[in-house]
N, CA, C, O and CB atoms as a CASP TS submission, in Angstrom:
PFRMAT TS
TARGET T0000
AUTHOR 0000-0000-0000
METHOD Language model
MODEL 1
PARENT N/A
ATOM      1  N   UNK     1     148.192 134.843 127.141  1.00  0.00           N
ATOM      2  CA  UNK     1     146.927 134.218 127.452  1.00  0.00           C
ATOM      3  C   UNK     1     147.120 133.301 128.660  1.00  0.00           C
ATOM      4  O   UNK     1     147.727 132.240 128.515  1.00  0.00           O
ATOM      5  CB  UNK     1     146.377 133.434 126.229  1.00  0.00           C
ATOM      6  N   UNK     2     146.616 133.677 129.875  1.00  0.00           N
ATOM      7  CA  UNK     2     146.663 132.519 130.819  1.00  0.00           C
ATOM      8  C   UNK     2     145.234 131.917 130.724  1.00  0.00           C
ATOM      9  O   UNK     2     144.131 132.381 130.434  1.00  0.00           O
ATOM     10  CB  UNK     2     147.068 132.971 132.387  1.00  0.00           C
ATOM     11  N   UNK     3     145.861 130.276 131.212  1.00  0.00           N
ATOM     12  CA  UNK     3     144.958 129.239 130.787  1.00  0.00           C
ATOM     13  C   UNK     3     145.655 128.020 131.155  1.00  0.00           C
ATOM     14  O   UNK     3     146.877 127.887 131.225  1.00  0.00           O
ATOM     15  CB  UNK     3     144.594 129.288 129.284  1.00  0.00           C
ATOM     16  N   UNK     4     144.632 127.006 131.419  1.00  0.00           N
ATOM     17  CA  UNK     4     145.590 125.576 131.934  1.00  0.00           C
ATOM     18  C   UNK     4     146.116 124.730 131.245  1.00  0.00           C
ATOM     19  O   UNK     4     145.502 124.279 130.277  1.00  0.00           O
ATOM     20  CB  UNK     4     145.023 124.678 132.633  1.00  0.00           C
ATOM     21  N   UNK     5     147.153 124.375 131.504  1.00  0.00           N
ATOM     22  CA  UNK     5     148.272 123.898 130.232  1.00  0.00           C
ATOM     23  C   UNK     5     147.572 122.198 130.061  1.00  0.00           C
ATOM     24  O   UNK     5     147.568 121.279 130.880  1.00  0.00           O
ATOM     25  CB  UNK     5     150.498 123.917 130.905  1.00  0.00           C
ATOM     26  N   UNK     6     147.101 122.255 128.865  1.00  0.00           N
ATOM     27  CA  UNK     6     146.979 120.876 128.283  1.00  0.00           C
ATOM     28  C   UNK     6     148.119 119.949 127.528  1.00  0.00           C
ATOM     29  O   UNK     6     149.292 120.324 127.519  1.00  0.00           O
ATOM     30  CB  UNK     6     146.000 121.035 127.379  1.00  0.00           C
ATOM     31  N   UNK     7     147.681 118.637 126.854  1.00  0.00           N
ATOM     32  CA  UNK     7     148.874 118.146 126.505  1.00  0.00           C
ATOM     33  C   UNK     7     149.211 118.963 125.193  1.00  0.00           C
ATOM     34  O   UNK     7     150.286 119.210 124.646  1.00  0.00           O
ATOM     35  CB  UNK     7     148.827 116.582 126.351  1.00  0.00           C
ATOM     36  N   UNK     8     147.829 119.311 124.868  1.00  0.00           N
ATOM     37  CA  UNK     8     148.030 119.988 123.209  1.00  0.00           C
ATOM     38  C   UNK     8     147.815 121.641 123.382  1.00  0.00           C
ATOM     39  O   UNK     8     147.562 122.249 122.342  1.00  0.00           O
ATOM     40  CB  UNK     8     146.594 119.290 121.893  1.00  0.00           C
ATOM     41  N   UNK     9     147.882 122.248 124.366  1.00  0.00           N
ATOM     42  CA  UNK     9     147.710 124.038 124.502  1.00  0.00           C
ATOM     43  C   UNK     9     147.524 124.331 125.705  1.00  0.00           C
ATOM     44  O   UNK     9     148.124 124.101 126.755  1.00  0.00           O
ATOM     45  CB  UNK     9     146.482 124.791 123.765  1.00  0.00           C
ATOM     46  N   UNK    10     146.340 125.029 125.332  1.00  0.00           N
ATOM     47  CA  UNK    10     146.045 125.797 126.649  1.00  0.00           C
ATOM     48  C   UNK    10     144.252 125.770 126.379  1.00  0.00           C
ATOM     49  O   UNK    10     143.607 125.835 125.332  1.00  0.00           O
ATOM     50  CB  UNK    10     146.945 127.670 126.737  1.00  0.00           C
ATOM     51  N   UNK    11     143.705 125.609 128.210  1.00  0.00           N
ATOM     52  CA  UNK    11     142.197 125.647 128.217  1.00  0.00           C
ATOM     53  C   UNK    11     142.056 126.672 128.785  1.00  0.00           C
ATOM     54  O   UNK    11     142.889 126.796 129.682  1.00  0.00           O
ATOM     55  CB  UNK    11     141.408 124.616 128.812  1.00  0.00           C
ATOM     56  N   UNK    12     141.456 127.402 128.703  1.00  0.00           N
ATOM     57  CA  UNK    12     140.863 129.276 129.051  1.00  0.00           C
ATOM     58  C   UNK    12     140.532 128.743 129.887  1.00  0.00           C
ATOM     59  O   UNK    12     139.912 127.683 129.803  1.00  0.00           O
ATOM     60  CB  UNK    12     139.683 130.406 128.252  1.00  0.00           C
ATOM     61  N   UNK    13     140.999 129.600 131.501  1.00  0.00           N
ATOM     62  CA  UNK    13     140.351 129.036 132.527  1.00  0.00           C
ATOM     63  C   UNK    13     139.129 129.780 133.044  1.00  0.00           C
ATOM     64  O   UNK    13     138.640 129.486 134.135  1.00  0.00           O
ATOM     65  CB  UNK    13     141.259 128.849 133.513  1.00  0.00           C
ATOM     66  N   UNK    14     138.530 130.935 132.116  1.00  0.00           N
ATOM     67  CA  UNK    14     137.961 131.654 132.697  1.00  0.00           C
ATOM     68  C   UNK    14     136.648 131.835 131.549  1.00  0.00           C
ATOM     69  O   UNK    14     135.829 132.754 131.557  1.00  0.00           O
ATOM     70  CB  UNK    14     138.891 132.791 133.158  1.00  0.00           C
ATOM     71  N   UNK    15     136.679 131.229 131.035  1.00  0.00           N
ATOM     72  CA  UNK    15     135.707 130.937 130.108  1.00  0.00           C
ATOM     73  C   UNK    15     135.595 129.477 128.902  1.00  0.00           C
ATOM     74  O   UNK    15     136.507 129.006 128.221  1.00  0.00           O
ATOM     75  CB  UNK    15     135.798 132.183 129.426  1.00  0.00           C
ATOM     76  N   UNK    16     134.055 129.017 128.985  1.00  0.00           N
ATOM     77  CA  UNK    16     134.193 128.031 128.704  1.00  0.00           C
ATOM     78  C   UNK    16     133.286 127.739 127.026  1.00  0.00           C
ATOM     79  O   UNK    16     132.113 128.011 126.771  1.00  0.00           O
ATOM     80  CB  UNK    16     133.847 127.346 129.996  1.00  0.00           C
ATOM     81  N   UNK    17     134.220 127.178 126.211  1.00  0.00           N
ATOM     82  CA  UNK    17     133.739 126.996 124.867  1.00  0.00           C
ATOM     83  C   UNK    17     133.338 125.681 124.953  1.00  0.00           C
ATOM     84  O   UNK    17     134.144 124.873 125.415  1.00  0.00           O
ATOM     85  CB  UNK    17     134.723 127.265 123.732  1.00  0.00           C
ATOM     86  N   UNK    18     131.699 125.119 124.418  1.00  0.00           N
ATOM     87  CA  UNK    18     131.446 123.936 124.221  1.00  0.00           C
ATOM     88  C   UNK    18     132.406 123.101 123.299  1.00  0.00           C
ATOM     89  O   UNK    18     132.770 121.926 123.342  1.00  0.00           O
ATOM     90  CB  UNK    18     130.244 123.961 123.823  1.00  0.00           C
ATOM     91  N   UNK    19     132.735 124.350 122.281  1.00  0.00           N
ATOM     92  CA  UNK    19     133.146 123.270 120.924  1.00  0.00           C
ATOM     93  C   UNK    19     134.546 122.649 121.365  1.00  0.00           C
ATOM     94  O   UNK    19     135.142 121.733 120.799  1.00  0.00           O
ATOM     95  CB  UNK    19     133.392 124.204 119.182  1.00  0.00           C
ATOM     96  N   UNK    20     134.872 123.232 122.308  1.00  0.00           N
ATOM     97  CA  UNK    20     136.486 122.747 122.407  1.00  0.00           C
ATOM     98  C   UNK    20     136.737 121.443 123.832  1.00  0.00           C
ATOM     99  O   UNK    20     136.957 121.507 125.042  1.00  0.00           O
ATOM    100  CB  UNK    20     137.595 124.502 122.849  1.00  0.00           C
ATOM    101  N   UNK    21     136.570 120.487 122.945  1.00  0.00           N
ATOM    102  CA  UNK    21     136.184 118.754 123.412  1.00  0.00           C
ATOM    103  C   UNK    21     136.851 118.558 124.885  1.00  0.00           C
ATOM    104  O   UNK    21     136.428 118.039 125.918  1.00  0.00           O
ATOM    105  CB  UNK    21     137.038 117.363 122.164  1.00  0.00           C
ATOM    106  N   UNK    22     138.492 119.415 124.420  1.00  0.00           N
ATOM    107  CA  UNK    22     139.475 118.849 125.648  1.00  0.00           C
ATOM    108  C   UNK    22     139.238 119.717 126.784  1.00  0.00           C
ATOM    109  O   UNK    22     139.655 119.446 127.910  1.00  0.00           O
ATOM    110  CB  UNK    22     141.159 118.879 125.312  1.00  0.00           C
ATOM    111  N   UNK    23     138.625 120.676 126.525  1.00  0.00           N
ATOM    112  CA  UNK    23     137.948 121.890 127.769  1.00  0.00           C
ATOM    113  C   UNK    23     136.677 121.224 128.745  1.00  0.00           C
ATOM    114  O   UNK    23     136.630 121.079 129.966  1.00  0.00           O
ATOM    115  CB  UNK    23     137.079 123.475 126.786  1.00  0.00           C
ATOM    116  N   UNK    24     135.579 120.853 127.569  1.00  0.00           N
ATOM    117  CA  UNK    24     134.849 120.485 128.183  1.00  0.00           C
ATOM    118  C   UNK    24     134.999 119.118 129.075  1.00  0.00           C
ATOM    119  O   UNK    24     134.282 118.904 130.052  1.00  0.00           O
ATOM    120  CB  UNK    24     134.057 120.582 127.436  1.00  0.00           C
ATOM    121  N   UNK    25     136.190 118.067 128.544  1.00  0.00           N
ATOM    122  CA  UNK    25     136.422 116.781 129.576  1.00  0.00           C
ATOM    123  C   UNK    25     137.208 116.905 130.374  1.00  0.00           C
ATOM    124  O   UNK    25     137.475 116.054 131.222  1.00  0.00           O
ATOM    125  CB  UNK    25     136.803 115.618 129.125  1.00  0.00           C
ATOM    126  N   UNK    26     137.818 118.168 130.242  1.00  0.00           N
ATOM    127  CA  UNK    26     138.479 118.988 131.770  1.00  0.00           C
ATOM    128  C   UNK    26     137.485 119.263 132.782  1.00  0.00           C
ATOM    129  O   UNK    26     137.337 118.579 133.795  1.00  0.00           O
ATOM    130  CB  UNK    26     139.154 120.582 131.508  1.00  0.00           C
ATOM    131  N   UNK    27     136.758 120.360 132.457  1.00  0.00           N
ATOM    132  CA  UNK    27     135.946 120.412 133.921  1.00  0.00           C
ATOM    133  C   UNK    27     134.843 119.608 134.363  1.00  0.00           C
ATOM    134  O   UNK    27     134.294 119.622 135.465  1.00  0.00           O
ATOM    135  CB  UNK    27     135.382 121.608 134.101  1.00  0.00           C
ATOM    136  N   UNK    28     134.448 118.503 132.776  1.00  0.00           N
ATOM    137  CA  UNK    28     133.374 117.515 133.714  1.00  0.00           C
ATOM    138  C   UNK    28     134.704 116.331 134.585  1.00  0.00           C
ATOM    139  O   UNK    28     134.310 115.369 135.243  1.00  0.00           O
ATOM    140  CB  UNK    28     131.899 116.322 132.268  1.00  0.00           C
ATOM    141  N   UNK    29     135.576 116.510 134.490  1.00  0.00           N
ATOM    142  CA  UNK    29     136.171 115.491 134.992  1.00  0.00           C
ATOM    143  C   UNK    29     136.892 116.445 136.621  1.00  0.00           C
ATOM    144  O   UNK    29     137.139 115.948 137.720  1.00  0.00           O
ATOM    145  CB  UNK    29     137.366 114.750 133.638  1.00  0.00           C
ATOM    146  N   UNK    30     137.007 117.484 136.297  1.00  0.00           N
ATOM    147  CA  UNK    30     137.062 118.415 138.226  1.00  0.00           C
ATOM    148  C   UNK    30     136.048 118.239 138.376  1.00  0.00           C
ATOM    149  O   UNK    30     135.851 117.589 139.403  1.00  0.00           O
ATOM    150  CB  UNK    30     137.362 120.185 138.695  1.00  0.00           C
ATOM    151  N   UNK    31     135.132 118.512 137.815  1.00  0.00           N
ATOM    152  CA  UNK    31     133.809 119.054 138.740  1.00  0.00           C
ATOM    153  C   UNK    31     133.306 117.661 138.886  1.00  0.00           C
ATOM    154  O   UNK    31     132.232 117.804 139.472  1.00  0.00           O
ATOM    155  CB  UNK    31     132.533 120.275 137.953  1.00  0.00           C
ATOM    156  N   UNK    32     133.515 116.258 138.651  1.00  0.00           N
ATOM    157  CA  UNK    32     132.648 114.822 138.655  1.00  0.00           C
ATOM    158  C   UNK    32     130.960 114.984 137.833  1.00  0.00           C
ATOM    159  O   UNK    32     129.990 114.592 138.482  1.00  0.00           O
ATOM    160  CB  UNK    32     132.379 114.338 140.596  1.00  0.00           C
ATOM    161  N   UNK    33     130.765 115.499 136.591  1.00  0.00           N
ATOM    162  CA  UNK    33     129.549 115.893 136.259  1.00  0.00           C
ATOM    163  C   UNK    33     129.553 115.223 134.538  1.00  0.00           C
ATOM    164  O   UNK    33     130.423 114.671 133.864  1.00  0.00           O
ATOM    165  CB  UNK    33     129.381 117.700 136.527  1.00  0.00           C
ATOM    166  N   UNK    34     128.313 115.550 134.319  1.00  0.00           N
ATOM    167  CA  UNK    34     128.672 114.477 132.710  1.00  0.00           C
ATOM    168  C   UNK    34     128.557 116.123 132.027  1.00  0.00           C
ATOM    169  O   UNK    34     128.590 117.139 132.721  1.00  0.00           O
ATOM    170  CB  UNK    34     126.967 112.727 131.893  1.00  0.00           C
ATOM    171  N   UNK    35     128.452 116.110 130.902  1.00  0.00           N
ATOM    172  CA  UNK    35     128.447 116.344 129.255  1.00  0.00           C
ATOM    173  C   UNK    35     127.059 117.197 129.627  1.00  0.00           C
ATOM    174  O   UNK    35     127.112 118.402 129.384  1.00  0.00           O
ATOM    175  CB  UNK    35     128.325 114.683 127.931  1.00  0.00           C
ATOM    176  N   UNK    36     126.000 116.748 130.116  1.00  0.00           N
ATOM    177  CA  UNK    36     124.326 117.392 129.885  1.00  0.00           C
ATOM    178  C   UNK    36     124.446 118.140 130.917  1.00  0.00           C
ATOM    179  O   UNK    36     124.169 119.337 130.842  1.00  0.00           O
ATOM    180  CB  UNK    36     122.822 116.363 129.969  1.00  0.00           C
ATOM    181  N   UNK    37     124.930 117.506 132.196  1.00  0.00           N
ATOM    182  CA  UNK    37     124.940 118.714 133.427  1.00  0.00           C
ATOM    183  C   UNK    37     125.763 120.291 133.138  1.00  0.00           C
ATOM    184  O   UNK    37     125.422 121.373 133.616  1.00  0.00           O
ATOM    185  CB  UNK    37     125.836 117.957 134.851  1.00  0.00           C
ATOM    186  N   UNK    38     127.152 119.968 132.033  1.00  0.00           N
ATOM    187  CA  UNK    38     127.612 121.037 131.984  1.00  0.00           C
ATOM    188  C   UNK    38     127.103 121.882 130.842  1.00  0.00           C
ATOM    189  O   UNK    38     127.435 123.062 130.734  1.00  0.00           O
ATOM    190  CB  UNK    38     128.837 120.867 132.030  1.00  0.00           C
ATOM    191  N   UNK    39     126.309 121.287 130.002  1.00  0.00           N
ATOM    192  CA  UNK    39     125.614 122.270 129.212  1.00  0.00           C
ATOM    193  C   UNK    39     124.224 122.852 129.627  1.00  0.00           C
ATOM    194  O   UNK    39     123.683 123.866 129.186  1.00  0.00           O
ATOM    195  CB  UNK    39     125.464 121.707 127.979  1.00  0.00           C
ATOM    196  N   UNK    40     123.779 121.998 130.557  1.00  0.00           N
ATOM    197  CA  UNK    40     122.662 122.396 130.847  1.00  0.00           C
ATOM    198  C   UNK    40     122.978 124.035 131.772  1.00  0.00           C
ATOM    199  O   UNK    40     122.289 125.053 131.721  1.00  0.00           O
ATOM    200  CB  UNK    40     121.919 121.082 131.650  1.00  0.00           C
ATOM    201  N   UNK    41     124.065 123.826 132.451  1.00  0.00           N
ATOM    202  CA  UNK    41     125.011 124.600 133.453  1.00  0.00           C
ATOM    203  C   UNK    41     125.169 126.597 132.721  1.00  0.00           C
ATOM    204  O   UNK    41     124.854 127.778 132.870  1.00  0.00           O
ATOM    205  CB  UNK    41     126.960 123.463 133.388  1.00  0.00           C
ATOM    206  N   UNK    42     125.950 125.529 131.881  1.00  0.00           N
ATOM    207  CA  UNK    42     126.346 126.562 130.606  1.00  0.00           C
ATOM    208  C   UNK    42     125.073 127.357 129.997  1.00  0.00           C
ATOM    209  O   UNK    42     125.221 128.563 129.795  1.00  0.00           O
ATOM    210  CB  UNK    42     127.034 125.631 129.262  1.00  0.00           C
ATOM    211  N   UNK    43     123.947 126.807 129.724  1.00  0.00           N
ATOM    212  CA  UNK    43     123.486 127.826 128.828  1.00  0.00           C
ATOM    213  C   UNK    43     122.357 128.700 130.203  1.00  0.00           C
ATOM    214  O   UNK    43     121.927 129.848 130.093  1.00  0.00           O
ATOM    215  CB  UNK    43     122.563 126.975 127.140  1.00  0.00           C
ATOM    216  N   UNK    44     122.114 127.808 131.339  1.00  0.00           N
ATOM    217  CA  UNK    44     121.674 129.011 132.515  1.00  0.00           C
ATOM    218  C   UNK    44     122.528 129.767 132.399  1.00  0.00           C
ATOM    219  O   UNK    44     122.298 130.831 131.825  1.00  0.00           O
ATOM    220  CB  UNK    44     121.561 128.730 134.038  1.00  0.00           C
ATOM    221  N   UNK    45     123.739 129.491 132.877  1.00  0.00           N
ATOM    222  CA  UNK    45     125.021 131.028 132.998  1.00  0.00           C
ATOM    223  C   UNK    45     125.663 131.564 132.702  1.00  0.00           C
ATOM    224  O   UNK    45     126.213 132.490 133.298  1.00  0.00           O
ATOM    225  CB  UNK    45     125.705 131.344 133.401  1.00  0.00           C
ATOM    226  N   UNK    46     125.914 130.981 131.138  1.00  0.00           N
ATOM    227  CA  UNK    46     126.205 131.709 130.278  1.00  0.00           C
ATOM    228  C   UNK    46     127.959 130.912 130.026  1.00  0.00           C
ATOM    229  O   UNK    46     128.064 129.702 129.827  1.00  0.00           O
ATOM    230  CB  UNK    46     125.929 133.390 130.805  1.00  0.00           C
ATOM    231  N   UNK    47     128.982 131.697 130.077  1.00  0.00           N
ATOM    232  CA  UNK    47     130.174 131.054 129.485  1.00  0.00           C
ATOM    233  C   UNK    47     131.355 130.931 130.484  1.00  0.00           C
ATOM    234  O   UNK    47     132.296 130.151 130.340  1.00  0.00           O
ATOM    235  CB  UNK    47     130.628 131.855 128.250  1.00  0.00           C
ATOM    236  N   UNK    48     131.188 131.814 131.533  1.00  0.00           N
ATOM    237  CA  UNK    48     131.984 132.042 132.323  1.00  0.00           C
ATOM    238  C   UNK    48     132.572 131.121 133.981  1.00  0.00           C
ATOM    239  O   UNK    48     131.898 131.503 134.938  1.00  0.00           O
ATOM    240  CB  UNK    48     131.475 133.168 132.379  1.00  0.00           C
ATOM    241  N   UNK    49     133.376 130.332 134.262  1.00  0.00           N
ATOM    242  CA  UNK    49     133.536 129.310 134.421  1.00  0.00           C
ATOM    243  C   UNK    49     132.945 129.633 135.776  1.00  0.00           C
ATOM    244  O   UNK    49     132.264 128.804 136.378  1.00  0.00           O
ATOM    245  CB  UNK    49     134.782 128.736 134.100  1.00  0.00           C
ATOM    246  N   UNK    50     133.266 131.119 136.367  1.00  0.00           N
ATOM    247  CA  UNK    50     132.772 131.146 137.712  1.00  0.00           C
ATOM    248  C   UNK    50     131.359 130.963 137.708  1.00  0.00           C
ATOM    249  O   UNK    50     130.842 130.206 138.529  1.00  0.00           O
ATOM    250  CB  UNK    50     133.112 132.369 138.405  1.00  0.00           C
ATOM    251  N   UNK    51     130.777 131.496 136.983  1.00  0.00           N
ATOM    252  CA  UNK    51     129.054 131.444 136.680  1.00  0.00           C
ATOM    253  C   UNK    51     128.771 130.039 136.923  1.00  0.00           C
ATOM    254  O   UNK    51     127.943 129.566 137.701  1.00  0.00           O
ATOM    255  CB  UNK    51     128.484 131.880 134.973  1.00  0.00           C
ATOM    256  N   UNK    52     129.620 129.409 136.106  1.00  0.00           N
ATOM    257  CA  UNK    52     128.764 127.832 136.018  1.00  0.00           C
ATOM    258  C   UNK    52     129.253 127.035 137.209  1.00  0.00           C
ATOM    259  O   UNK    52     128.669 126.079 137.719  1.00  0.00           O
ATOM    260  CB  UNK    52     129.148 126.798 134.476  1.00  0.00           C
ATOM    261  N   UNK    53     130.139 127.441 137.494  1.00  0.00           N
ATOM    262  CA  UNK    53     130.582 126.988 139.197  1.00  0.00           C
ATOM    263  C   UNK    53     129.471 126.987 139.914  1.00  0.00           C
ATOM    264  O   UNK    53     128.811 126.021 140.297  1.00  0.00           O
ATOM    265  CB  UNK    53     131.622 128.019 140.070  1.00  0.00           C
ATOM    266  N   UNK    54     129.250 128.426 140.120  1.00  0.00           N
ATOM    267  CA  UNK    54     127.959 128.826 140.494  1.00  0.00           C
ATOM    268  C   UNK    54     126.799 128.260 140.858  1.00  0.00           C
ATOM    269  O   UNK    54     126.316 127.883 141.925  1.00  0.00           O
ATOM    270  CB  UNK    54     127.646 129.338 139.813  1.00  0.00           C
ATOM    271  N   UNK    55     126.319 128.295 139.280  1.00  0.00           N
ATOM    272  CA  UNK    55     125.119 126.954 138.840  1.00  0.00           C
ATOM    273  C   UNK    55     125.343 126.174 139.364  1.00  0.00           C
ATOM    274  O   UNK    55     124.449 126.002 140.192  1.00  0.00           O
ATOM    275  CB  UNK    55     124.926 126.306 137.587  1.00  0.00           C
ATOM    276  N   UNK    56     126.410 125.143 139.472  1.00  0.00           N
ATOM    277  CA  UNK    56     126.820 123.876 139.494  1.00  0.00           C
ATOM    278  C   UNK    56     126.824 123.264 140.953  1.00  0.00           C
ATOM    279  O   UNK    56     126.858 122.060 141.207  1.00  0.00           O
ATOM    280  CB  UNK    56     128.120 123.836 138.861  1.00  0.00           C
ATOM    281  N   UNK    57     126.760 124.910 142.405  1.00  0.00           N
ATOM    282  CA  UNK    57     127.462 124.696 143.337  1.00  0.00           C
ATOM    283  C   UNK    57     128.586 123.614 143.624  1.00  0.00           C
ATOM    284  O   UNK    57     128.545 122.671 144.414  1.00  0.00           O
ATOM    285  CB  UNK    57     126.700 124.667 144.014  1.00  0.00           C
ATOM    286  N   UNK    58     129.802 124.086 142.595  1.00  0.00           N
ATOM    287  CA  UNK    58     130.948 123.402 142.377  1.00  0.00           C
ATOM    288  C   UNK    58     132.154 124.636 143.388  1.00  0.00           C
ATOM    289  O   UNK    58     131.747 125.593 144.046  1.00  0.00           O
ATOM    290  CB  UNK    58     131.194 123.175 140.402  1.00  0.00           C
ATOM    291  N   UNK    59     133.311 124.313 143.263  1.00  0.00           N
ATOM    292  CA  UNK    59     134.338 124.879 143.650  1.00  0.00           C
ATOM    293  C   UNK    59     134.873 125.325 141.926  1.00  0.00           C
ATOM    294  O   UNK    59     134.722 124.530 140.998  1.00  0.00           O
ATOM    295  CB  UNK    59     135.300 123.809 144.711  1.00  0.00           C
ATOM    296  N   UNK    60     135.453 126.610 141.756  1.00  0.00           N
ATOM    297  CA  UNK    60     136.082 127.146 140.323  1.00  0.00           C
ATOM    298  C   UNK    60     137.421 126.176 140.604  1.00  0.00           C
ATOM    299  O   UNK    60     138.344 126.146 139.790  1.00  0.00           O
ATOM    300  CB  UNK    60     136.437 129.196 140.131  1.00  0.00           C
TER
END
């Protein structure tokens, strides 16, 4: 499984699960965005990190 090494695993870098806390304060903390921007992000584009990049006009 590649994915970005956390202190406790690994975060899927290519898809993004709300429920998983340390994922989601990973990319609001790259991308500089809160908690509502990335769900709001997420449910336009669905799960996929490039998608919400996308949305986000962020860098993946």
């Amino acid at each position: 499984m590649a994915g970005l090494k956390d202190k406790r695993g690994f975060i899927d870098k290519d898809r993004l699960d709300l429920s998983e806390r340390k994922a989601v304060e990973y990319w609001m903390k790259r991308w500089g965005i809160t908690r509502d921007q990335l769900v709001t992000a997420h449910r336009k584009a669905g799960l996929m990190i490039k998608d919400i990049a996308a949305e986000l006009g962020k860098k993946r």
